[in-house]
BAMILUM-789584 format. One record per residue (C-alpha): residue number from 1; x, z, y. Coordinates in Angstrom, 2 decimals. Each point is the difference from the previous one (the first is absolute). Example, Ala and Ser with C-alpha at 12.3 -4.5 7.8 and 13.67 -1.06 7.14 Angstrom:
<recs>
+-----+---------+---------+---------+
|   k |       u |       w |       v |
+-----+---------+---------+---------+
|   1 |   12.30 |    7.80 |   -4.50 |
|   2 |    1.37 |   -0.66 |    3.44 |
+-----+---------+---------+---------+
</recs>
This chain:
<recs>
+-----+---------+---------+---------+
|   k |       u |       w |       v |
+-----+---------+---------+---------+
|   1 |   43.18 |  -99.92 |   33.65 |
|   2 |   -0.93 |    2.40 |    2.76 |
|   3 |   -4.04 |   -0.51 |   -0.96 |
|   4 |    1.40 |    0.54 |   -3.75 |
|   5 |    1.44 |    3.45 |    1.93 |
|   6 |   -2.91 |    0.82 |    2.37 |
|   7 |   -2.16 |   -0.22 |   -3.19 |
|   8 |    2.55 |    2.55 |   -1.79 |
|   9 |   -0.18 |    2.70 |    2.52 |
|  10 |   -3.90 |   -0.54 |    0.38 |
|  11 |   -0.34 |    0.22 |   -3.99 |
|  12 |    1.99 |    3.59 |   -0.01 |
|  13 |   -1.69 |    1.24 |    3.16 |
|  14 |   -3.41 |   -0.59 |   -1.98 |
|  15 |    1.25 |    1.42 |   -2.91 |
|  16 |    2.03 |    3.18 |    2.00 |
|  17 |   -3.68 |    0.49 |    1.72 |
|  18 |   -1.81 |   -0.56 |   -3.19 |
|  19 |    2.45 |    3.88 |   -1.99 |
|  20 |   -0.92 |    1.06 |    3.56 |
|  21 |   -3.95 |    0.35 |   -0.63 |
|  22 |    0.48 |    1.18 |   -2.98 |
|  23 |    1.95 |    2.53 |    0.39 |
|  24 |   -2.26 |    0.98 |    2.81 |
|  25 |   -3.40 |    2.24 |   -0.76 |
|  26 |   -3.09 |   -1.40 |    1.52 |
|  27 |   -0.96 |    3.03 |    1.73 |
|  28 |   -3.03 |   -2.29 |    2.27 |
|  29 |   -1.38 |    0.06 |   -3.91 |
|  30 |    1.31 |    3.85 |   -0.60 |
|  31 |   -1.28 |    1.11 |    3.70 |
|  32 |   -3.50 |    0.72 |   -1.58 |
|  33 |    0.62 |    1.41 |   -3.37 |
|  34 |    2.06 |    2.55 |    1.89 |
|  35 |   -2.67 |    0.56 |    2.72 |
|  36 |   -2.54 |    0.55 |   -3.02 |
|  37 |    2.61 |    2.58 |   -1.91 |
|  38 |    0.31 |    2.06 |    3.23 |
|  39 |   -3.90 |    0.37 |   -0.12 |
|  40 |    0.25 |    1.23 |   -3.65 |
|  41 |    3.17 |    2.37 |    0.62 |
|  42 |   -2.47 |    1.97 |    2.36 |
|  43 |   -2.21 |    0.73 |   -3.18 |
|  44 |    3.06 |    0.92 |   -1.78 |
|  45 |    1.09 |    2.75 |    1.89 |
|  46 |   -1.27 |    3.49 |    0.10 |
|  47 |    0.42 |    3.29 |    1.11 |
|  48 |    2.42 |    1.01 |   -3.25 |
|  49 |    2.00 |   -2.95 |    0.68 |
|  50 |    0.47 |   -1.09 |    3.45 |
|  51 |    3.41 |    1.71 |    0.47 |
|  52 |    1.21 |   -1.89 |   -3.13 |
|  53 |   -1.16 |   -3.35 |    1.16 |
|  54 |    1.42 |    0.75 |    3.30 |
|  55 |   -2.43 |    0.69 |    2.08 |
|  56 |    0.06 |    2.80 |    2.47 |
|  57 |   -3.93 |    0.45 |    0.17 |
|  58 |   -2.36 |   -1.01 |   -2.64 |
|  59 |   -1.83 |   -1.88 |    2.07 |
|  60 |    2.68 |   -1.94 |    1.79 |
|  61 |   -0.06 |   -2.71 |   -3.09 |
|  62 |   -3.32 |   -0.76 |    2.18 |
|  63 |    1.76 |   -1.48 |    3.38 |
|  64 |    2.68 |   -1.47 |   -1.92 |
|  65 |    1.84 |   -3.47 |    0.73 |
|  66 |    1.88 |   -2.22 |   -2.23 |
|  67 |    3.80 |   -0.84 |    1.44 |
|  68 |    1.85 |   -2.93 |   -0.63 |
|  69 |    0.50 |   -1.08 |   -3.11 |
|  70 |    3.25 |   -0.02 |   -2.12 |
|  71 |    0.86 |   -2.56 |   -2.59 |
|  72 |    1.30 |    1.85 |   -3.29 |
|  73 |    3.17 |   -1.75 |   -1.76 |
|  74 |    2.21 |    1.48 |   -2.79 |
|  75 |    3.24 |   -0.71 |   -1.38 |
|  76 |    0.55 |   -0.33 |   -3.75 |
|  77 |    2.67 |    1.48 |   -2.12 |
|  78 |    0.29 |   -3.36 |   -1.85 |
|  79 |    0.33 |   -1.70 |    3.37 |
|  80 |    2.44 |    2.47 |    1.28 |
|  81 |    1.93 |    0.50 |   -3.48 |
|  82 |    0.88 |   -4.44 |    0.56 |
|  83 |    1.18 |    0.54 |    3.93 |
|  84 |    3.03 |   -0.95 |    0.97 |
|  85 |    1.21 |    0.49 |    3.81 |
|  86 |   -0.42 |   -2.76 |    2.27 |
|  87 |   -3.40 |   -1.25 |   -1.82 |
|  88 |   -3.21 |   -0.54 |    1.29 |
|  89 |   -1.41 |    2.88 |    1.07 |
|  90 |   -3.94 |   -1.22 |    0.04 |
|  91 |   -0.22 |   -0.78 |   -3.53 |
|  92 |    0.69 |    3.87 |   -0.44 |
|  93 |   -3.20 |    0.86 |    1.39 |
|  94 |   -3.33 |   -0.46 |   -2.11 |
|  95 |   -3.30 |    0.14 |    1.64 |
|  96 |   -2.15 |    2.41 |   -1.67 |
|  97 |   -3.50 |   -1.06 |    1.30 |
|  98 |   -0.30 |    3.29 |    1.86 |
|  99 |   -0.60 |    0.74 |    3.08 |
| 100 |    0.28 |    3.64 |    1.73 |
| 101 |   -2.49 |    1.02 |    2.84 |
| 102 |    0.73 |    2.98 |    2.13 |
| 103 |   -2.82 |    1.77 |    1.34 |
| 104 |   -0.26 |    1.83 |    3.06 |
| 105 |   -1.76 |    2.42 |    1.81 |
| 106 |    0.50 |   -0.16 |    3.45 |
| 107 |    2.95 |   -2.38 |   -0.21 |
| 108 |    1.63 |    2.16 |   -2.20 |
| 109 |    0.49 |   -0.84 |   -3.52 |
| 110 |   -1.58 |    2.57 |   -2.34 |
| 111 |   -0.09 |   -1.44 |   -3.48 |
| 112 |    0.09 |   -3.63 |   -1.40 |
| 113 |   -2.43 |   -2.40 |   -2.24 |
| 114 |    1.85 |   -2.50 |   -2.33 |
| 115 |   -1.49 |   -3.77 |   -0.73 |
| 116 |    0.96 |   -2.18 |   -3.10 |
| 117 |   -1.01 |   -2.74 |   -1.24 |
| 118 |   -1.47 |    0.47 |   -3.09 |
| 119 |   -1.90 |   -2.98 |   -2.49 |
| 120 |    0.68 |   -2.39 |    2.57 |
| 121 |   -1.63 |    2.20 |    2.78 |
| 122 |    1.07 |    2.38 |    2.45 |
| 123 |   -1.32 |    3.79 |    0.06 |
| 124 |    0.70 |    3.74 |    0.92 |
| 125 |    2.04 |    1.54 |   -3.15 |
| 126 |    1.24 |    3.08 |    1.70 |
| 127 |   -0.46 |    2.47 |    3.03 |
| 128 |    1.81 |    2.87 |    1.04 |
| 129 |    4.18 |    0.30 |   -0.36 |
| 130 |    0.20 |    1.51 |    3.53 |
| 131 |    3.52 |    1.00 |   -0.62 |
| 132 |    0.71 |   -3.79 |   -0.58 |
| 133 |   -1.29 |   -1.82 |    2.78 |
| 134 |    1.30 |    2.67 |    2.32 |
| 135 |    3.42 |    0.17 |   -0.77 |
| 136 |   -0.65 |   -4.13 |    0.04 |
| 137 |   -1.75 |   -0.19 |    3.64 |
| 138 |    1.86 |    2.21 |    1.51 |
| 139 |    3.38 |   -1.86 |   -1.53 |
| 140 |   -1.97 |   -3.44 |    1.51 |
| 141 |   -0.92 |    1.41 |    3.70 |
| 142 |    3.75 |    1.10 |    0.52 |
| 143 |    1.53 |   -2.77 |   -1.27 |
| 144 |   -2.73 |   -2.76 |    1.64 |
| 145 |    1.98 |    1.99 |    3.16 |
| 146 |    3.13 |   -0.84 |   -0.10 |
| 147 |   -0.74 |   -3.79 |   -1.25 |
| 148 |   -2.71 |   -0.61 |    1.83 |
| 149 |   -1.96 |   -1.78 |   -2.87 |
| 150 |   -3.33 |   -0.16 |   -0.47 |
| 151 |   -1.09 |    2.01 |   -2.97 |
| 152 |   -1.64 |   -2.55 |   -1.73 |
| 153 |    3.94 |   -1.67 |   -0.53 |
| 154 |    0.46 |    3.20 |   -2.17 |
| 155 |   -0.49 |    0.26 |   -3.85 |
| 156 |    0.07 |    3.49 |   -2.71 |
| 157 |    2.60 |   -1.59 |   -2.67 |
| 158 |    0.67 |    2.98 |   -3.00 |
| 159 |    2.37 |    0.02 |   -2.52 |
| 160 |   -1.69 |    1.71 |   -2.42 |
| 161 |    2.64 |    0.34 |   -2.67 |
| 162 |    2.35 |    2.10 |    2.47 |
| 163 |   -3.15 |    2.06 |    1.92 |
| 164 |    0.84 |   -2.20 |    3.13 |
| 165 |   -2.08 |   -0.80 |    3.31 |
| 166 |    0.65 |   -2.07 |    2.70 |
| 167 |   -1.73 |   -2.15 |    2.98 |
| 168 |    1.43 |   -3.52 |    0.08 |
| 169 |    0.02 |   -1.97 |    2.72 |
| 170 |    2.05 |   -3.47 |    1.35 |
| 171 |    2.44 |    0.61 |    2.89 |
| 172 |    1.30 |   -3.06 |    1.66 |
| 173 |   -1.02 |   -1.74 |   -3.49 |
| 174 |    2.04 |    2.44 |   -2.25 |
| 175 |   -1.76 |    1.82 |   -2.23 |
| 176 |    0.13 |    4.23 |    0.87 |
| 177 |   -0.65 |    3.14 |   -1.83 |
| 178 |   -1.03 |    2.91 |    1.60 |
| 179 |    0.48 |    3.76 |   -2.36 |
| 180 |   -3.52 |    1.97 |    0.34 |
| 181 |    1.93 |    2.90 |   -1.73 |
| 182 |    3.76 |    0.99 |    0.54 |
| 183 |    1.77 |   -0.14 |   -2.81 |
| 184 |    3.46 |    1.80 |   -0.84 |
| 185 |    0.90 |   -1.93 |   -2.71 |
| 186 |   -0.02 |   -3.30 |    1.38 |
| 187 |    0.87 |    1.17 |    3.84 |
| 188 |   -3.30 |   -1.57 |    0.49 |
| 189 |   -1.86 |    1.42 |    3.58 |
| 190 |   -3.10 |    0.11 |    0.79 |
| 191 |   -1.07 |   -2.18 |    2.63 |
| 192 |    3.15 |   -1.75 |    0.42 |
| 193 |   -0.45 |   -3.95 |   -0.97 |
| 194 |    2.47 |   -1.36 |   -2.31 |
| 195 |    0.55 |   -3.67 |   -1.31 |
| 196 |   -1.76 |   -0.91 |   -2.96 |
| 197 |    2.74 |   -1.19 |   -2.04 |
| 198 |    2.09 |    3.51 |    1.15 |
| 199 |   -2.87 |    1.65 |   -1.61 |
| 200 |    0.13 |   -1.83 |   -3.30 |
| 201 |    4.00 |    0.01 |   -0.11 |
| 202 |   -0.10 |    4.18 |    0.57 |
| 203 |   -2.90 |    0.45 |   -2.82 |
| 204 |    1.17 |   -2.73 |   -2.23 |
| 205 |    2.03 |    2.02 |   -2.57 |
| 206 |   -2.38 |    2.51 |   -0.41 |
| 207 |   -2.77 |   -2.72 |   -0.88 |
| 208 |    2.71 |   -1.02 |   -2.40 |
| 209 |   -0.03 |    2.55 |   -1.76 |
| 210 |   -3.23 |    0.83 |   -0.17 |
| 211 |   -1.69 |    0.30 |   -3.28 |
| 212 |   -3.63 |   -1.10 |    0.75 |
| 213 |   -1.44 |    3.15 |   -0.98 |
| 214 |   -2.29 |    1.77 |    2.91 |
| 215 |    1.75 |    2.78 |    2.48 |
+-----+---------+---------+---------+
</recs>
């Protein structure tokens, strides 16, 4: 009976570890498809456009560095629409097979350069949103503060359907939210982590009435 048990608990370790890496980007594979893009953003900006990609010198796209990455998830409407409090929260989240790259200038984040996987491989499918990754790092570096996490426990999760950003993140195995943007509406701050499943209770009845159509 108890090697009947040990053989349980190994069987749902394997398979807990198993949703684990898959949930989790390679980024040792993603690492040089970014390091590539950054090499091709350089050509992309000019002296027209600089300000707009977020640079404050044309040429700084030249010295630039590549932060750490951030794993993109979203939350569906359908998914959100079937919630009921006290479910599980992870099954919420879809991966969307991108995966955000700040990129820096002297340690400081200037603009960003997005990876997906795309026909079963990985490449560069968008550069710039400055105002994005910003408002994102500077969220992560305050917040990476006060939890003293490293910032590679930290994830972008959108709800697209309701124009909402947050960093997620596990605190003492519970999963948190953390607002990018304050919000009014939902007495949502910015910067100020919330539980996950306080989240989806407060923004719940708006998903629910939703009518699918774009905002």
């Amino acid at each position: 009976m108890r090697l009947l048990l040990s053989l349980s608990v190994a069987l749902l370790l394997t398979a807990s570890q198993a949703r684990a890496q898959v949930a989790a980007a390679p980024f040792g594979e993603i690492q040089p498809v970014a390091q590539k893009a950054l090499k091709t953003f350089s050509r992309f900006v000019t002296k027209e456009n600089y300000r707009q990609m977020g640079f404050e010198d044309p040429e700084e796209v030249r010295t630039a560095t590549l932060g750490a990455p951030l794993q993109d998830f979203i939350v569906r409407l359908d998914k959100l629409k079937n919630y009921a409090p006290g479910g599980r929260l992870d099954e919420l989240l879809t991966a969307t097979d991108q995966v955000v790259y700040p990129v820096l200038v002297k340690g400081r984040v200037r603009s960003s350069i997005t990876i997906s996987k795309t026909g079963g491989s990985w490449q560069a499918v968008s550069f710039g949103g400055p105002n994005f990754i910003k408002l994102i790092s500077g969220t992560l570096e305050e917040n990476t503060k006060a939890t003293r996490l490293a910032s590679s426990e930290y994830q972008v999760v959108r709800v697209p359907s309701l124009n909402l950003f947050f960093l997620g993140f596990r605190l003492n195995n519970e999963l948190m939210f953390v607002p990018v943007a304050d919000n009014a509406r939902l007495k949502f701050r910015a910067g100020a982590g919330i539980k996950a499943e306080n989240v989806f209770s407060a923004i719940l009845p708006e998903a629910s009435a939703h009518d699918g159509l774009p905002r």
